[in-house]
N, C-alpha and C positions, 0 to 999 in steps of 0.2 A: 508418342509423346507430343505435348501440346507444346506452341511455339509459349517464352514469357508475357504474361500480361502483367498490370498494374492491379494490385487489390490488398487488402489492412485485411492481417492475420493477428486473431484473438485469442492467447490462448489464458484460460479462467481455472484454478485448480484451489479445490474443497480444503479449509483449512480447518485442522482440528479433528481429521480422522486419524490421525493416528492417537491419541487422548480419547479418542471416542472407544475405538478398537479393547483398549486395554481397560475402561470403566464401564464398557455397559454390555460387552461377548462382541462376537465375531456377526451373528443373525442382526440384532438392533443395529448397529455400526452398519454393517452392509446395506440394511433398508434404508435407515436413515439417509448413506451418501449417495444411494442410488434417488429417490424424491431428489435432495439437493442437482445431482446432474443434470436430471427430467426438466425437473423446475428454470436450471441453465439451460436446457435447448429448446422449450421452449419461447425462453425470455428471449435468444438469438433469433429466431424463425419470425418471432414479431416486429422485431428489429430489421427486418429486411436481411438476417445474414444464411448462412450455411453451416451447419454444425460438420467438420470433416470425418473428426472422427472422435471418439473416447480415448483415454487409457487411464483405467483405473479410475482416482477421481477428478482428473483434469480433461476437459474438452477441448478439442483444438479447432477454430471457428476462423469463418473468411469472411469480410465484409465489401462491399461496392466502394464503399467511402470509409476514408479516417472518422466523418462525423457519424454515419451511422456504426462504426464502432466503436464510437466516448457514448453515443447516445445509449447503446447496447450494455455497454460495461455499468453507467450509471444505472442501468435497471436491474442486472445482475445483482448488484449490490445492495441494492432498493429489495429485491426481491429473497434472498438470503437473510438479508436483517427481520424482514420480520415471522421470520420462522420460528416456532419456540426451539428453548431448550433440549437437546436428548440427556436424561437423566439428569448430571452436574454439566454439561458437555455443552457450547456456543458454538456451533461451526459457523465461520465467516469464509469467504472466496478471495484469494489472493488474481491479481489479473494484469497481464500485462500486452501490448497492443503495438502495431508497428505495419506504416503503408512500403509498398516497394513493391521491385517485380517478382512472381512465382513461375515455378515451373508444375503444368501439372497432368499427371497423367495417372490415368482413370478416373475415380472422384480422390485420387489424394494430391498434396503437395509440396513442393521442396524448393530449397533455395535458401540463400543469406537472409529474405524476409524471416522465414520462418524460423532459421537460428535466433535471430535477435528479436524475434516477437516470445521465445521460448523463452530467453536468458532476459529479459524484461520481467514476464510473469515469476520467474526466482527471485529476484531481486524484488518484487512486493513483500510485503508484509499482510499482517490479515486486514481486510476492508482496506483495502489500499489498490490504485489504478496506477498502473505507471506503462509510459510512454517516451519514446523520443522526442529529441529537441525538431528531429525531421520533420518526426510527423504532426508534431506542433505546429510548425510551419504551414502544412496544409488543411486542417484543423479553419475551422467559419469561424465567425469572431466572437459568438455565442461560449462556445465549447473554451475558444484561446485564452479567451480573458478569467475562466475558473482554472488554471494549469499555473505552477508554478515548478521554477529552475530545479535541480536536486542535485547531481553531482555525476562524474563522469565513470564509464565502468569500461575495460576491456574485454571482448566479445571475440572469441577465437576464432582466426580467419580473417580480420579487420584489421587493416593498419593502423586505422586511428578509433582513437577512443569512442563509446558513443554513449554522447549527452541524455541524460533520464529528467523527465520531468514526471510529476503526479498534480493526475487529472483529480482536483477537491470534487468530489462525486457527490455529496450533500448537498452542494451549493450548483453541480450545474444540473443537478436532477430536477432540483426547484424549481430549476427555469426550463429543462428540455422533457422531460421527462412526464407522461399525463398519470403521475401518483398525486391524487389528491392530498396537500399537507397544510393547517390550519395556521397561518403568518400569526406570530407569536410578536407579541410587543417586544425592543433591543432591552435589554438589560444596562444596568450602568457598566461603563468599562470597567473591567479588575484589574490589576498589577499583578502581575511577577516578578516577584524578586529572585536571583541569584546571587550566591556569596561563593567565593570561591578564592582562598589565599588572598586574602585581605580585599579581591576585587568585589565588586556588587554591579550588578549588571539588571534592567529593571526592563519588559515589555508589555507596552499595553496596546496593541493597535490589533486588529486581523489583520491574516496575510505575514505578519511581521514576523518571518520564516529566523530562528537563532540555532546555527551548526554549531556542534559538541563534538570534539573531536580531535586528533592526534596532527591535522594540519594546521596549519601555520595559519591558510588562509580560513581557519573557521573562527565563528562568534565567541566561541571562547574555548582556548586551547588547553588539552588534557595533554600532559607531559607526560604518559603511560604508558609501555609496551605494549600494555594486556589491552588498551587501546584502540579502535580503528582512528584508521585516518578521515573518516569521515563517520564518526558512531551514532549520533542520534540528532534528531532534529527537536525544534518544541516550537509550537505554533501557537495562536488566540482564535479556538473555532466557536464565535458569539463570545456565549461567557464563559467561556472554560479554555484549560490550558493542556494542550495535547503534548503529548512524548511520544516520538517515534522512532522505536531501533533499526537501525540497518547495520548492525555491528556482525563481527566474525564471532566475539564474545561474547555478547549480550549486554543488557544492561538491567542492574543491577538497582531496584527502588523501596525505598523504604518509607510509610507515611507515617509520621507522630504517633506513636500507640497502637501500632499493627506488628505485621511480621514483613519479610522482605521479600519481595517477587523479584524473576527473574523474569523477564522480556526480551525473547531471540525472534526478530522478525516481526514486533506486534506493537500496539500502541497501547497507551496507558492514561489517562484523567488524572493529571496531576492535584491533588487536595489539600487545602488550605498549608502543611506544613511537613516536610519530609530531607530527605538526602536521595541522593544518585551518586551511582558506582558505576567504575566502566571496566566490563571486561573479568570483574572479580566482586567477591561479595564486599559490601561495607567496612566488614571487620578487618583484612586483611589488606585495604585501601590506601595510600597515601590519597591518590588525586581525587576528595570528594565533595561535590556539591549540594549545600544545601540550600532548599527552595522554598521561599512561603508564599503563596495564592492571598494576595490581598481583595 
C-alpha cells in the first residue's frame, strides 16, 4: 500500500437510468448508459484524469489538480447534453468533486477524500457540479469566479460540517472548455416575481442565488414540516429563471395551464406564470408560492 498523496477524486453518475430502464427494456437502457460511461471516460482521459474504476452507471475518476477536475466535470456535462433523447428518456450526469489526500493501493482508492467526493456527487442533482468550499479555495481564478456558496451537509466521519458549493458549468465551459459555442446577443433583463402570504419578493440580476426553505436564514422562509431546511434554490441563468431542488421531499411545480411536476433532485425553467409546493403537492399545501416571469 501506497504512502498518502494529494490528488481531486471525481466521481460522475448517469442520471435518468432508472426512467430509462422501466420505458424503453433492460437491452436499450443498458446500451444507452453504457456510450454515456464510454463517452465519461473518455471525456476524463482527455482532461488529463484517470478513470479508477466503474460501478454500474457511476465512474469514480482522479484528477492532478482541482482545475483539471471543474475543467473535466465542465466537459462531462458539455458532452452528455448533447446527446439525443433515448425514446421519451433525457439522461443528464450528476457529479460531484473534492481535492485531499488518498490512500492507494493497486490502481484503486480510499480515504475521507473519496467519502466526500462520493457524498458530493449525491447531493447533485441532474446537470449539476458540486464541490467543496476546500476545494474552491484551491480552484485558479478562472474556475473560482463561475462557483457559487450553496449550503452546508454532514459527511459521516467528519466533525464538522462540509461547505458545498456549484461549479455553473455553462458559464465556466465558455471560458475553459475548447467547445465551440456562438456568443448570443444579452437579452433584456426579466423579473421574477414571488408572492408568498402577502410578501412579494422580486429578482432580476445573474448570480442573484434566492434560498427557499425551512431555515430561518433563507430568502424566503417555508413554515412546513414537509419542508427542507434548505429546499430549493432559484437563480437568473441569462434570460431565464432556474429552480433547483435539493429537498428530502421534493418540489412540487405547477405552470398556468399545465399539469404539476414533481422535481427530487433536478431543475426546472420556471415560465411566465405558476405556483411551487414544497415537500407535498399544491392541493394539499398551506405554504405556497406563486411566481410570474416578467
Amino acid at each position: 500500500m501506497e504512502q498518502a498523496r494529494q490528488t481531486t477524486v471525481l466521481f460522475a453518475d448517469v442520471s435518468g437510468s432508472t426512467k430509462l430502464y422501466e420505458s424503453e427494456g433492460d437491452t436499450a437502457a443498458m446500451e444507452a448508459i453504457a456510450r454515456c460511461v464510454e463517452l465519461l471516460r473518455k471525456t476524463v482521459e482527455a482532461s488529463g484524469g484517470r478513470v479508477v474504476k466503474t460501478i454500474g452507471d457511476e465512474v469514480m475518476t482522479v484528477f492532478p489538480t482541482p482545475d483539471a477536475a471543474a475543467n473535466a466535470a465542465a466537459s462531462m456535462q458539455y458532452a452528455i447534453d448533447t446527446l439525443p433523447m433515448v425514446g421519451n428518456t433525457k439522461l443528464g450526469v450528476r457529479i460531484g468533486f473534492h481535492s485531499g489526500p488518498v490512500i492507494q493501493s493497486d490502481n484503486d482508492i480510499f480515504g475521507d477524500t473519496v467519502n466526500v467526493a462520493a457524498r458530493l456527487a449525491e447531493q447533485a442533482g441532474r446537470s449539476q457540479i458540486i464541490t467543496s468550499r476546500e476545494t474552491v479555495d484551491r480552484l485558479g481564478p478562472v474556475f473560482r469566479n463561475f462557483t457559487r456558496e450553496l449550503y452546508a451537509i454532514h459527511v459521516k466521519g467528519k466533525a464538522e460540517e462540509v461547505d458545498l458549493c456549484e461549479l455553473i458549468w455553462r458559464q465556466a465551459g465558455d471560458m475553459t472548455v475548447s467547445h465551440p459555442r456562438r456568443v448570443k446577443s444579452e437579452p433584456e433583463p426579466g423579473v421574477l416575481r414571488l408572492k408568498h402570504r402577502g410578501l412579494e419578493i422580486s429578482r432580476r440580476r445573474d448570480n442573484d442565488l434566492l434560498t427557499i426553505g425551512r431555515d430561518q436564514d433563507c430568502g424566503l422562509v417555508i413554515a412546513d414540516n414537509m419542508a427542507s431546511r434548505q429546499h430549493c434554490t432559484i437563480e437568473r441563468r441569462h434570460d431565464k429563471f432556474v429552480l433547483a431542488d435539493q429537498s428530502t421531499n421534493g418540489t412540487f411545480v405547477t405552470t398556468e395551464g399545465g399539469t404539476e411536476i414533481l422535481l427530487q433532485r433536478e431543475e426546472f425553467t420556471l415560465d411566465k406564470h405558476g405556483w411551487i409546493a414544497f415537500g407535498q403537492p399544491r392541493a394539499g399545501a398551506e405554504e405556497v408560492v406563486e411566481y410570474f416571469c416578467d
